[in-house]
Every structure is written in structure tokens, then in C-alpha cells.
N, C-alpha and C positions, 0 to 999 in steps of 0.2 A: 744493476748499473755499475759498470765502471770509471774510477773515479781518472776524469781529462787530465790531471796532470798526475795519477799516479803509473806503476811499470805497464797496468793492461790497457792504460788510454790511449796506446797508438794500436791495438791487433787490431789487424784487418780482418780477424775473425777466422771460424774455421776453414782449412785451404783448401782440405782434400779428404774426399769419402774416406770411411771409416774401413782401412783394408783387409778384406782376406787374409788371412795367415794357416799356415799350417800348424797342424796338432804340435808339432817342435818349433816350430817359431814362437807360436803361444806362449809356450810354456819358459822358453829366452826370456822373451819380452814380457813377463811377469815377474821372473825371476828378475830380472831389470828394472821394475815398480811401474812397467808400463801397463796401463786400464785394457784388459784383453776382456772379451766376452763371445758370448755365442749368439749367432744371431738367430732369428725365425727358422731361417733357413736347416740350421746346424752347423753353419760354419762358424771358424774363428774369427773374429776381427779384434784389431786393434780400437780401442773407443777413445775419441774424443772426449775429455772430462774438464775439469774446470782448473787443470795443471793445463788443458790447452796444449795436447800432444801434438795436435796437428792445425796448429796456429802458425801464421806470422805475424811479425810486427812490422809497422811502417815506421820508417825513421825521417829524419828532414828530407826534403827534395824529393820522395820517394816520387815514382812516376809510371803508369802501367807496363810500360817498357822493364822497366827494373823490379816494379814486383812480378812479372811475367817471367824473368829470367832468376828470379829466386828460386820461385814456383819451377821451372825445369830444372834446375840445378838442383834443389831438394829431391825431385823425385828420380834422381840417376844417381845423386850418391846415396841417397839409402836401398835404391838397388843393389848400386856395389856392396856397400856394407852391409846389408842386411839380408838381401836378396827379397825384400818387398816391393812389391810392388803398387805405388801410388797413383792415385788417380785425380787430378786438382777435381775439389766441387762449384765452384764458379762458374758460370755460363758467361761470357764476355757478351754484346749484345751482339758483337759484328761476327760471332761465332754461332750461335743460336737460329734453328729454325724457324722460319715464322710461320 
């Protein structure tokens, strides 16, 4: 549990699948102290860990609008910089198939 009024009491938790990376990206973003592993598959990904790589936080007034446009503004600039590519994991309900 995270403690309400400490730094992890506002994430809104993890944002975005755990991404693909290539055999040189991996190996960046380890050398960067980022959690990389292989999955079932064999492929690379980047892992969520409990640094909370691919977390946001909500701050006052936050509002779906503005966490929505976090959530796209993260996943275009770490395209640009990184050339990863992200994928948010939340299902919105008005987005979800019934």
C-alpha cells in the first residue's frame, strides 16, 4: 500500500503496456538503469517495476482530459527521443468493447 499523503499517493498507476524494444534499445535503456527483460515471447520489453517507469502521477485538479493528454504527450515524445514506442494500458469505458 501506498502511503496517501506520501510521493506514490497520487499515481494513477501503471499507463502503458510494458513495450517492445529492440536488442539495442534494451541494452540503452539498461545501461540507463531502466528494468528491461524478455518476455515469453523473446522479445525485449521495457518492465514496469516498483521505480514506476511507466507510471503517472495525478496532481491537484487533475481531470480525464488532462490525464488523456499527458498519456499522448508521453507516448510521442518518447517516440521522438527514444524511438519507442508506447502503448497506454487503460481501457477508458467509452472506448471499450462491450
Amino acid at each position: 500500500m501506498l502511503d496517501p499523503d506520501g510521493p506514490g499517493g497520487r499515481q494513477v498507476g501503471s499507463a502503458f503496456l510494458n513495450p517492445t524494444v529492440t536488442p539495442d534499445q534494451a541494452a540503452r535503456s539498461s545501461a540507463a538503469e531502466c528494468p528491461v527483460h524478455t518476455g515469453p515471447d523473446g522479445r525485449w520489453r521495457i518492465h514496469c517495476s516498483q521505480r514506476c517507469t511507466l507510471a503517472i502521477a495525478a496532481r491537484n485538479m487533475t481531470t480525464v482530459t488532462t490525464s488523456a493528454q499527458v498519456l499522448a504527450d508521453s507516448v510521442a515524445r518518447v517516440e521522438d527521443n527514444a524511438g519507442i514506442s508506447l502503448h497506454p494500458e487503460p481501457v477508458r469505458v467509452d472506448q471499450r468493447s462491450v
